[in-house]
PyMOL Python script that loads the backbone (N, CA, C, O; Angstrom):
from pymol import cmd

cmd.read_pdbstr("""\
ATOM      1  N   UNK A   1     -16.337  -2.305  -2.497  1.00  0.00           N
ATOM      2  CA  UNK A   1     -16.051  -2.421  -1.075  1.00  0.00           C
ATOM      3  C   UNK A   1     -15.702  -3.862  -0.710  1.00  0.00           C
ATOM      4  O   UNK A   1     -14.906  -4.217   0.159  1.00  0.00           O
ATOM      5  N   UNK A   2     -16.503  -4.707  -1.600  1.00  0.00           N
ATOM      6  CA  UNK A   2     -16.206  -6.299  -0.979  1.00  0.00           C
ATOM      7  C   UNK A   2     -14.640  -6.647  -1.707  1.00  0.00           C
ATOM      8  O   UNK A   2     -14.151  -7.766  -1.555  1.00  0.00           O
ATOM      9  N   UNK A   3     -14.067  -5.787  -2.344  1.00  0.00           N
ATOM     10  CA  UNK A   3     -13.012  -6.202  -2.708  1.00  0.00           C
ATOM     11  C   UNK A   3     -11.920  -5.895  -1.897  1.00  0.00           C
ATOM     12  O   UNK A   3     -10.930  -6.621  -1.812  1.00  0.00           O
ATOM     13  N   UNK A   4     -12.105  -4.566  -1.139  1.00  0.00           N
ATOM     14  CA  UNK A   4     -11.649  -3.755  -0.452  1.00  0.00           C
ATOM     15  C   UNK A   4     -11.302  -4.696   0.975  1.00  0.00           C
ATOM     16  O   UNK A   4     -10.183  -4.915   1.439  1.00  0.00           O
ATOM     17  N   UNK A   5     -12.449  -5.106   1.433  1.00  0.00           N
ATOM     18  CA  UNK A   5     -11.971  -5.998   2.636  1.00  0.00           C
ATOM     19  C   UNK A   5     -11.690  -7.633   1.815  1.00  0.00           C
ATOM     20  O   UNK A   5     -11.010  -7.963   2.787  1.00  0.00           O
ATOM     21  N   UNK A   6     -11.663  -8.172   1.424  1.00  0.00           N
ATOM     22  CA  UNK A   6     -11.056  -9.344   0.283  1.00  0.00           C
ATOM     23  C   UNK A   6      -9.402  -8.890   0.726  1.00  0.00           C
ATOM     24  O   UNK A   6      -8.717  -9.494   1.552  1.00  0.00           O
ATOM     25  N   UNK A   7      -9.086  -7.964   0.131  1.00  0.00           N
ATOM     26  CA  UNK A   7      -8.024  -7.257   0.464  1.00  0.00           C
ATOM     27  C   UNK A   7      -6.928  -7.658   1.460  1.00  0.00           C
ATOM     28  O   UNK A   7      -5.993  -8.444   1.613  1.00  0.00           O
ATOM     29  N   UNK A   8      -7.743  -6.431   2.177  1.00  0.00           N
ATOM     30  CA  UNK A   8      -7.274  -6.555   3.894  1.00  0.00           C
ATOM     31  C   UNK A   8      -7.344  -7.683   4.478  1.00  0.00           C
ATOM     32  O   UNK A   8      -6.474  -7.963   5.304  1.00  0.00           O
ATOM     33  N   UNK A   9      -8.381  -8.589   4.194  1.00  0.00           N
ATOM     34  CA  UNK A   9      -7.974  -9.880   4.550  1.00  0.00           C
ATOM     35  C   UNK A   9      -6.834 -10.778   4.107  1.00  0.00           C
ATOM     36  O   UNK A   9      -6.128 -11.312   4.962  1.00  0.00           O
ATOM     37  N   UNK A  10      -6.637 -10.955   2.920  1.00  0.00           N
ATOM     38  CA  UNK A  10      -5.375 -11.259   2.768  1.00  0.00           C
ATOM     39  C   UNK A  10      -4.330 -11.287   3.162  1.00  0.00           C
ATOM     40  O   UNK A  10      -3.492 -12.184   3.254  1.00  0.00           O
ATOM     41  N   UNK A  11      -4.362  -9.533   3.599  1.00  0.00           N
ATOM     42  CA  UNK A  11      -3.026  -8.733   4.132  1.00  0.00           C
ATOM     43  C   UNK A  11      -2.459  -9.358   5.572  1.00  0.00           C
ATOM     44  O   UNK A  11      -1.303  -9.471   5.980  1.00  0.00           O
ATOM     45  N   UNK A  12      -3.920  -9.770   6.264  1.00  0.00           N
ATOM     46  CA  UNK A  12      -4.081 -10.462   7.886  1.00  0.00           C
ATOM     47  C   UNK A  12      -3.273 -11.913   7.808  1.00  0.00           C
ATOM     48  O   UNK A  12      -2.373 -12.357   8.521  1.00  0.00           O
ATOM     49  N   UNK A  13      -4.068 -12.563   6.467  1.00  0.00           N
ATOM     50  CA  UNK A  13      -3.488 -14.046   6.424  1.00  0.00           C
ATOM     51  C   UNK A  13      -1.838 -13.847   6.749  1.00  0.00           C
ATOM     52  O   UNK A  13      -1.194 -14.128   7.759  1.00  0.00           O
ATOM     53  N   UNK A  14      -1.353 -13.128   5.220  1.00  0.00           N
ATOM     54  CA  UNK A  14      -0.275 -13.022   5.326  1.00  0.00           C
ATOM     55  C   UNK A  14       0.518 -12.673   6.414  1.00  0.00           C
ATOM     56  O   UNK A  14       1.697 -13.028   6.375  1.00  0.00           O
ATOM     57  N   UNK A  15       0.003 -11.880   7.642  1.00  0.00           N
ATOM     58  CA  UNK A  15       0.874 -11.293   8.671  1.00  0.00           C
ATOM     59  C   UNK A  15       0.683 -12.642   9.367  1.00  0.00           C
ATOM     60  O   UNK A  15       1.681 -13.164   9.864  1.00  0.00           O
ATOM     61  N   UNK A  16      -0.261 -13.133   9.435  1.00  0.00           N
ATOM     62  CA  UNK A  16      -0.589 -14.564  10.798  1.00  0.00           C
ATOM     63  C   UNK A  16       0.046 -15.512  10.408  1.00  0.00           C
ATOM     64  O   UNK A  16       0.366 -16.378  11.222  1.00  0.00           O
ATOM     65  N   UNK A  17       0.405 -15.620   9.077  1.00  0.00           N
ATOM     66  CA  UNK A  17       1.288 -17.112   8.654  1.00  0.00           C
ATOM     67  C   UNK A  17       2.698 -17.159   8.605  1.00  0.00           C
ATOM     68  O   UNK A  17       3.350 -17.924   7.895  1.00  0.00           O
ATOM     69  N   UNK A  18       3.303 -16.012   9.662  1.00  0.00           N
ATOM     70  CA  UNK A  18       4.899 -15.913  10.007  1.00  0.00           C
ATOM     71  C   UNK A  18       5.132 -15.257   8.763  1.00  0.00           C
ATOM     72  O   UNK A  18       5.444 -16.318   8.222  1.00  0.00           O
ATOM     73  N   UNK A  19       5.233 -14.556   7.985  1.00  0.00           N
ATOM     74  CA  UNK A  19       5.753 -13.792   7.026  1.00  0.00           C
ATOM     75  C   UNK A  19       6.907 -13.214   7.542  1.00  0.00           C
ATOM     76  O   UNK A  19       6.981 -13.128   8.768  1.00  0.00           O
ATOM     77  N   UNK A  20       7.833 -12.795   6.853  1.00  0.00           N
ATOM     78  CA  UNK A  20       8.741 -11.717   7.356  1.00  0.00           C
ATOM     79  C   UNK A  20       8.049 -10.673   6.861  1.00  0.00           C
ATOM     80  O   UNK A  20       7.215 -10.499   5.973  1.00  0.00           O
ATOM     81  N   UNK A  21       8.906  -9.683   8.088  1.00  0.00           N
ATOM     82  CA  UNK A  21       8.273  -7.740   8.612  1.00  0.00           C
ATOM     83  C   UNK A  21       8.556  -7.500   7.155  1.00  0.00           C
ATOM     84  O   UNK A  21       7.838  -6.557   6.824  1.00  0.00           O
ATOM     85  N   UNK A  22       9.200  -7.874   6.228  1.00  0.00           N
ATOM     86  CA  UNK A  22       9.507  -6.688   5.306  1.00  0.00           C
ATOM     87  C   UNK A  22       8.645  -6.947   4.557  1.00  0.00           C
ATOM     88  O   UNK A  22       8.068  -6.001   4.021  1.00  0.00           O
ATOM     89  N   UNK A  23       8.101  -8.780   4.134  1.00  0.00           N
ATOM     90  CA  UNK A  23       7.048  -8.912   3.318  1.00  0.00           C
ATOM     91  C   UNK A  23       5.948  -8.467   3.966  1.00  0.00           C
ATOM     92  O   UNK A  23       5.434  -7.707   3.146  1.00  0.00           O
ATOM     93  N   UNK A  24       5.181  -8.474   5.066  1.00  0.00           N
ATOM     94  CA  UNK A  24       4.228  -8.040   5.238  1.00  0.00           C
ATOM     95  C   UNK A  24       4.590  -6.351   5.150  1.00  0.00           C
ATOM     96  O   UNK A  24       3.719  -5.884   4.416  1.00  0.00           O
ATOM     97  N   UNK A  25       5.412  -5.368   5.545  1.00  0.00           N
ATOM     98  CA  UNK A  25       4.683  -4.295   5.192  1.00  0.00           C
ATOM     99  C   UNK A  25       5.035  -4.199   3.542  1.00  0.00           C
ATOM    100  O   UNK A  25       4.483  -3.158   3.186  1.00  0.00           O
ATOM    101  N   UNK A  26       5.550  -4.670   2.636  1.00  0.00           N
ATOM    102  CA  UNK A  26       5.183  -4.715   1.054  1.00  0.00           C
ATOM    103  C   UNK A  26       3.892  -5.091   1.241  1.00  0.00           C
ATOM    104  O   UNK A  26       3.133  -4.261   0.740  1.00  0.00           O
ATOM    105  N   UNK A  27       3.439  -5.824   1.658  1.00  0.00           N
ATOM    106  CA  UNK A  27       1.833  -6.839   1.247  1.00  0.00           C
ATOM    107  C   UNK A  27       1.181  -5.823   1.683  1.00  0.00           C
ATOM    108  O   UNK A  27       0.421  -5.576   0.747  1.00  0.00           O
ATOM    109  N   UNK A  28       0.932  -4.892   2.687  1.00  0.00           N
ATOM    110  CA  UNK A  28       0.349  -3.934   3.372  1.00  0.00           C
ATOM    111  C   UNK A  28      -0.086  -2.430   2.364  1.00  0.00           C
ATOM    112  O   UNK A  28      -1.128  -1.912   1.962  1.00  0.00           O
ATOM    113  N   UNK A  29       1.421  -2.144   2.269  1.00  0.00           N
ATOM    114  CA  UNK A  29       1.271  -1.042   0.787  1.00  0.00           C
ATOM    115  C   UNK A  29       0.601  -1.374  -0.619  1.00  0.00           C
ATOM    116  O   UNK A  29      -0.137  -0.543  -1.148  1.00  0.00           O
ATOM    117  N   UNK A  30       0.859  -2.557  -1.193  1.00  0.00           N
ATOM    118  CA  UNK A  30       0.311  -2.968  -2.245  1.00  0.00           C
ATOM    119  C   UNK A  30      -1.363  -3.276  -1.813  1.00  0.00           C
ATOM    120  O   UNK A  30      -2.324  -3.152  -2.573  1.00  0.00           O
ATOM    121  N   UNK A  31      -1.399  -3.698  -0.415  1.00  0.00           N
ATOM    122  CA  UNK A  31      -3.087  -3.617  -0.745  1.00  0.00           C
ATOM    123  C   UNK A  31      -3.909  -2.278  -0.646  1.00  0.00           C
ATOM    124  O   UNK A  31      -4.992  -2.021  -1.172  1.00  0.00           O
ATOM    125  N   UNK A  32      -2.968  -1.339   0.319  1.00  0.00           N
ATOM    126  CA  UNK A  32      -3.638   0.562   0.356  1.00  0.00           C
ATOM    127  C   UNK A  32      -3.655   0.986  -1.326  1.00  0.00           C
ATOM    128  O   UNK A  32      -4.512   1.635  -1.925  1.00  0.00           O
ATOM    129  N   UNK A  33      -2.222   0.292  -1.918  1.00  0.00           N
ATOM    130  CA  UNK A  33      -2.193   1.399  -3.156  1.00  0.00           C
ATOM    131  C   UNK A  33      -3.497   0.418  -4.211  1.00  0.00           C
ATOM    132  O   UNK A  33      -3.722   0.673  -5.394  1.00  0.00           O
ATOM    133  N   UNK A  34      -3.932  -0.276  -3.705  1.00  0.00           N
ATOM    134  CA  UNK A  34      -4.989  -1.742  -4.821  1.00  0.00           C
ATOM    135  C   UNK A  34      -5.884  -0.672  -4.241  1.00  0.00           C
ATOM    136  O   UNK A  34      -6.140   0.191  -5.080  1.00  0.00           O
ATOM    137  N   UNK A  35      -6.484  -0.451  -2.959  1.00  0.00           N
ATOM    138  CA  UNK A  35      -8.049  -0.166  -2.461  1.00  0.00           C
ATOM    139  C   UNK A  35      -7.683   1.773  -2.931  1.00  0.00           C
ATOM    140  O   UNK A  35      -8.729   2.284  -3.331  1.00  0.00           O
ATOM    141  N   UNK A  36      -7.077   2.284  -2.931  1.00  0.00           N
ATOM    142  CA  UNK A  36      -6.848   3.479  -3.310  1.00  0.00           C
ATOM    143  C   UNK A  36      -7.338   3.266  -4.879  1.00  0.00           C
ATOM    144  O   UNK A  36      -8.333   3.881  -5.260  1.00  0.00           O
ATOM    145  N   UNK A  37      -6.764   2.557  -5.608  1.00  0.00           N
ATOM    146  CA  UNK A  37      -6.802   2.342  -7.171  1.00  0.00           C
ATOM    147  C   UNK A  37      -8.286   1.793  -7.438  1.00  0.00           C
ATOM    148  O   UNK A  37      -8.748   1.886  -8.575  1.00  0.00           O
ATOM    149  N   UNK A  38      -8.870   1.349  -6.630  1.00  0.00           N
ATOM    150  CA  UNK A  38     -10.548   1.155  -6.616  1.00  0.00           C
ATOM    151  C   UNK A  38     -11.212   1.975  -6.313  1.00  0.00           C
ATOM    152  O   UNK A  38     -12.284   2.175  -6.883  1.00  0.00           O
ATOM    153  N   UNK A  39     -10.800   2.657  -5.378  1.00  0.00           N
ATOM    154  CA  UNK A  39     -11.751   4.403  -5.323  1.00  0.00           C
ATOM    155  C   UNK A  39     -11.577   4.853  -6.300  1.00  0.00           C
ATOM    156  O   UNK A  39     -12.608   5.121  -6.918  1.00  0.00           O
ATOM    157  N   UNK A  40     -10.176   5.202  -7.022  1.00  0.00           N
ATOM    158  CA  UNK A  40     -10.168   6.090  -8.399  1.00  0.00           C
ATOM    159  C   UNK A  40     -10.681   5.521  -9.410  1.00  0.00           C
ATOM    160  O   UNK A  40     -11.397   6.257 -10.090  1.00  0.00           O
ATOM    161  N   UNK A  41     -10.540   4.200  -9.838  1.00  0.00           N
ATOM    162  CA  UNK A  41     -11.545   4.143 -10.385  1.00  0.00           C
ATOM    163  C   UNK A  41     -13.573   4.015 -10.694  1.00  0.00           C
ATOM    164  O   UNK A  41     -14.215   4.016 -11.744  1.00  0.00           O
ATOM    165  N   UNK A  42     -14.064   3.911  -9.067  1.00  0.00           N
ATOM    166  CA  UNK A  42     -15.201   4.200  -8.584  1.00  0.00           C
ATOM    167  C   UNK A  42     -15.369   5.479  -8.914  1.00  0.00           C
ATOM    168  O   UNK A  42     -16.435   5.738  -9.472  1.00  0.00           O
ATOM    169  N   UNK A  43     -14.313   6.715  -8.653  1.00  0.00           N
ATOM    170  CA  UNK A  43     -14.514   8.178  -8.944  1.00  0.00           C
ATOM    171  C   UNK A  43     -13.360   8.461  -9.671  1.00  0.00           C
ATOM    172  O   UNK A  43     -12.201   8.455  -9.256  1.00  0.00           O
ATOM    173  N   UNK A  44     -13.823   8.743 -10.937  1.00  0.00           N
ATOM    174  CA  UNK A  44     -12.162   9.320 -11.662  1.00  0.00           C
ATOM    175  C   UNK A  44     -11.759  10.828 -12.081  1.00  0.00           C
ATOM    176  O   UNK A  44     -11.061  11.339 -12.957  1.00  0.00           O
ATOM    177  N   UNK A  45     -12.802  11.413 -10.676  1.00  0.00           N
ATOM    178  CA  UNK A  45     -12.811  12.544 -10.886  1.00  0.00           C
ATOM    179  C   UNK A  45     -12.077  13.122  -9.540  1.00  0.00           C
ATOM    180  O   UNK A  45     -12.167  14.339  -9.377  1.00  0.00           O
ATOM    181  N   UNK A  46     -11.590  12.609  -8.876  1.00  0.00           N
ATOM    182  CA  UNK A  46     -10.523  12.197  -7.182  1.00  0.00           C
ATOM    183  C   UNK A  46      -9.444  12.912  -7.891  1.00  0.00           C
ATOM    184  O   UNK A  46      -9.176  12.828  -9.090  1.00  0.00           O
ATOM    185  N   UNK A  47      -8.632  13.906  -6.637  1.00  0.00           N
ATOM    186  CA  UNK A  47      -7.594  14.436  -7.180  1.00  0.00           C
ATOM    187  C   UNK A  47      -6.641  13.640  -6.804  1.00  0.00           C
ATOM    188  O   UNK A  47      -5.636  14.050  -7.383  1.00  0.00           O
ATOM    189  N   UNK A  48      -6.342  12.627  -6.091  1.00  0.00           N
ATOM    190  CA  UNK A  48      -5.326  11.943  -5.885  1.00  0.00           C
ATOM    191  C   UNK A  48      -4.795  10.490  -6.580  1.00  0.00           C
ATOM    192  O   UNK A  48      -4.186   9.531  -6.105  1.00  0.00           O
ATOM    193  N   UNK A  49      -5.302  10.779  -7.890  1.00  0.00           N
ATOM    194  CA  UNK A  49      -5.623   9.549  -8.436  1.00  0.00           C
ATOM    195  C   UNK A  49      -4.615   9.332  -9.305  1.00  0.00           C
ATOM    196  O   UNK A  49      -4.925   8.679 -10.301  1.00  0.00           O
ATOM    197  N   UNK A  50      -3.201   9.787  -9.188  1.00  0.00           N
ATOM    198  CA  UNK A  50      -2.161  10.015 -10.138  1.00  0.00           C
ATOM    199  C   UNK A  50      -1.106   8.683 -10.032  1.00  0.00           C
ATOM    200  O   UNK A  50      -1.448   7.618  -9.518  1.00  0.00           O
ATOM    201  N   UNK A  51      -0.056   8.883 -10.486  1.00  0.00           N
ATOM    202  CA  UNK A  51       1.013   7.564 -10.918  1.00  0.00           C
ATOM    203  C   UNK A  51       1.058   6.563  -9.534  1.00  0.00           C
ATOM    204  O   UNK A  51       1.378   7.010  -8.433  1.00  0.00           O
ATOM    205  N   UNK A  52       0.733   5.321  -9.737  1.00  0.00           N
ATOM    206  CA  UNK A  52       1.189   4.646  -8.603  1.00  0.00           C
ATOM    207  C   UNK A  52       2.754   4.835  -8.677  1.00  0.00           C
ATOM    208  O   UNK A  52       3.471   5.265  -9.580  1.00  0.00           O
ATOM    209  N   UNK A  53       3.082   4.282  -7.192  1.00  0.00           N
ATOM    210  CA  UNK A  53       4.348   4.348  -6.893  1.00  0.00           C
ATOM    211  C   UNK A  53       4.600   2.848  -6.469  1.00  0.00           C
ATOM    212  O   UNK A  53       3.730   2.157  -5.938  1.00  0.00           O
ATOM    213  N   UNK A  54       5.995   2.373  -6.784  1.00  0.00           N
ATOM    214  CA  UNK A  54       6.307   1.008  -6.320  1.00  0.00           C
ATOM    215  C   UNK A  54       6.498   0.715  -5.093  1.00  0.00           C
ATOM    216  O   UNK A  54       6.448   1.679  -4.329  1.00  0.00           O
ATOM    217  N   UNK A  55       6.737  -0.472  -4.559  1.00  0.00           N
ATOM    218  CA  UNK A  55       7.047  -0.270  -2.785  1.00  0.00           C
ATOM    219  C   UNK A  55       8.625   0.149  -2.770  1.00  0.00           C
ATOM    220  O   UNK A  55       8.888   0.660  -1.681  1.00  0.00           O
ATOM    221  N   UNK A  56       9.616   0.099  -3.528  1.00  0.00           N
ATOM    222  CA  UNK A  56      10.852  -0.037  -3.592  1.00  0.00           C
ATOM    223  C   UNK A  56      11.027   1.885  -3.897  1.00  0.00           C
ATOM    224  O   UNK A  56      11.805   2.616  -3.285  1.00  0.00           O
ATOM    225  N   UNK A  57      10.071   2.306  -4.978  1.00  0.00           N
ATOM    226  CA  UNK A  57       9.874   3.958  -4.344  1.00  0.00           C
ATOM    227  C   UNK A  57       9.945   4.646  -3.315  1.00  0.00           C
ATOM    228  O   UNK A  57      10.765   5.470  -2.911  1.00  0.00           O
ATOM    229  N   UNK A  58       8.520   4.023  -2.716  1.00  0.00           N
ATOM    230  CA  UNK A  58       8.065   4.343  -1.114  1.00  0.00           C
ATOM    231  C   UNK A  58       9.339   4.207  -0.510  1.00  0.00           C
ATOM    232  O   UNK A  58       9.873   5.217  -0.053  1.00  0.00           O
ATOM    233  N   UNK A  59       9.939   3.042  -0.436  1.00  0.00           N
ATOM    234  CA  UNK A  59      10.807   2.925   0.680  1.00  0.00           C
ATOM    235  C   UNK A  59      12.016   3.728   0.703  1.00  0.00           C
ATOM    236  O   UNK A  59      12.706   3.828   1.718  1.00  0.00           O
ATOM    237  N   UNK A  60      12.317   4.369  -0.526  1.00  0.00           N
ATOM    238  CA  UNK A  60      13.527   5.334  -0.699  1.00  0.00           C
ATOM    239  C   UNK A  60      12.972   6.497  -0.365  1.00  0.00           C
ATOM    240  O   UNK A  60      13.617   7.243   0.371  1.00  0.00           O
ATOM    241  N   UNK A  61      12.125   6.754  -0.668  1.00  0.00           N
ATOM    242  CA  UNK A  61      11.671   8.037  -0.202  1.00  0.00           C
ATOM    243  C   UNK A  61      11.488   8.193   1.029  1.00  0.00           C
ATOM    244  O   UNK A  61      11.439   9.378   1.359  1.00  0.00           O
ATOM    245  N   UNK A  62      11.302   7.058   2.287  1.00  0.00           N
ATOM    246  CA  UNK A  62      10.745   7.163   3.651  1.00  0.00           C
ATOM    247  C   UNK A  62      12.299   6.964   4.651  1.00  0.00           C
ATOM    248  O   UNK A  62      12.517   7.187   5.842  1.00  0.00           O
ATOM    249  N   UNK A  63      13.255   6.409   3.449  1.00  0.00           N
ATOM    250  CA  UNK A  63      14.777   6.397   4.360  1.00  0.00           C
ATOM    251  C   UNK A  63      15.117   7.250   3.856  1.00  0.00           C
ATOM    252  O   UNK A  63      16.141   7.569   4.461  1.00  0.00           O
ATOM    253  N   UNK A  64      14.851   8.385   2.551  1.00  0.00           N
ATOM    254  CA  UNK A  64      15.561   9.214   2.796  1.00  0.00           C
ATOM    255  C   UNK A  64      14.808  10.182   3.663  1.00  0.00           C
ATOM    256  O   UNK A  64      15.498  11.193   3.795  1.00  0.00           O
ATOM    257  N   UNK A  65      13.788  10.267   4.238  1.00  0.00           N
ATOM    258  CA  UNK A  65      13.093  11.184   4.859  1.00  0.00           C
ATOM    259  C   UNK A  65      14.025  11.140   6.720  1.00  0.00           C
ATOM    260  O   UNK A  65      14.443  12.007   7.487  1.00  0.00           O
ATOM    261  N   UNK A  66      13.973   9.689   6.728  1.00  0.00           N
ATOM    262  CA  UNK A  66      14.393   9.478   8.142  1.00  0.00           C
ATOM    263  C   UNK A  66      15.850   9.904   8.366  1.00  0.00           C
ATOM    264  O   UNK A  66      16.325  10.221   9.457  1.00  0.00           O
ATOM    265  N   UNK A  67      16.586   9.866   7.030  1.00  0.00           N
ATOM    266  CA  UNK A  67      17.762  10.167   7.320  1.00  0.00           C
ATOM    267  C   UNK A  67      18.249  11.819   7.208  1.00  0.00           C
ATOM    268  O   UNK A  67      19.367  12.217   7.537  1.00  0.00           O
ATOM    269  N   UNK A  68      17.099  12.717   6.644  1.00  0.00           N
ATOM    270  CA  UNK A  68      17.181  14.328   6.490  1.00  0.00           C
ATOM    271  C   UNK A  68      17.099  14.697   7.748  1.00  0.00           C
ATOM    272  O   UNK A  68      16.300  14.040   8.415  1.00  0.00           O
ATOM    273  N   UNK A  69      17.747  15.655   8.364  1.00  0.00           N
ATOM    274  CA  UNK A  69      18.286  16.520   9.577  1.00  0.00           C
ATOM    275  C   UNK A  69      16.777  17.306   9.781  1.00  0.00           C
ATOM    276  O   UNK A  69      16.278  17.770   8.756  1.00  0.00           O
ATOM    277  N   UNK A  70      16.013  17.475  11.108  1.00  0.00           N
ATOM    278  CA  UNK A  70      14.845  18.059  10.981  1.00  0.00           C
ATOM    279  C   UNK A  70      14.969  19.751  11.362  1.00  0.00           C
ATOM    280  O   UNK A  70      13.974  20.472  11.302  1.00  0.00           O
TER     281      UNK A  70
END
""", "prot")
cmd.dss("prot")
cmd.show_as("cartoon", "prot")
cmd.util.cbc("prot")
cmd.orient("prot")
């Protein structure tokens, strides 16, 4: 858990020290998919505990979502 907010703090620095939007939400995902990857390994018996994905994944997958006809 203390790593978990270690973390998220980071994630804060980074947004407060003028970052650009695109680096902070990379910095944002990489710390969910870090504190996700510490639960699974705390429990490696979690069904969601399968292939990380890169941020450059995520992000194809979320423009192509925005760009599919609903």
């Amino acid at each position: 858990m203390d790593r978990s907010i270690c973390l998220l703090c980071l994630a804060l620095v980074a947004l407060i020290s003028g970052c650009s939007s695109e680096t902070a939400k990379r910095t944002a995902y990489e710390t969910l998919q870090n504190v996700r990857e510490q639960e699974c390994l705390k429990n490696p018996s979690a069904t969601d505990c399968g292939k990380r994905n890169s941020y450059e994944d995520y992000e194809r997958q979320r423009k192509a979502l925005e760009k599919a006809p609903e």
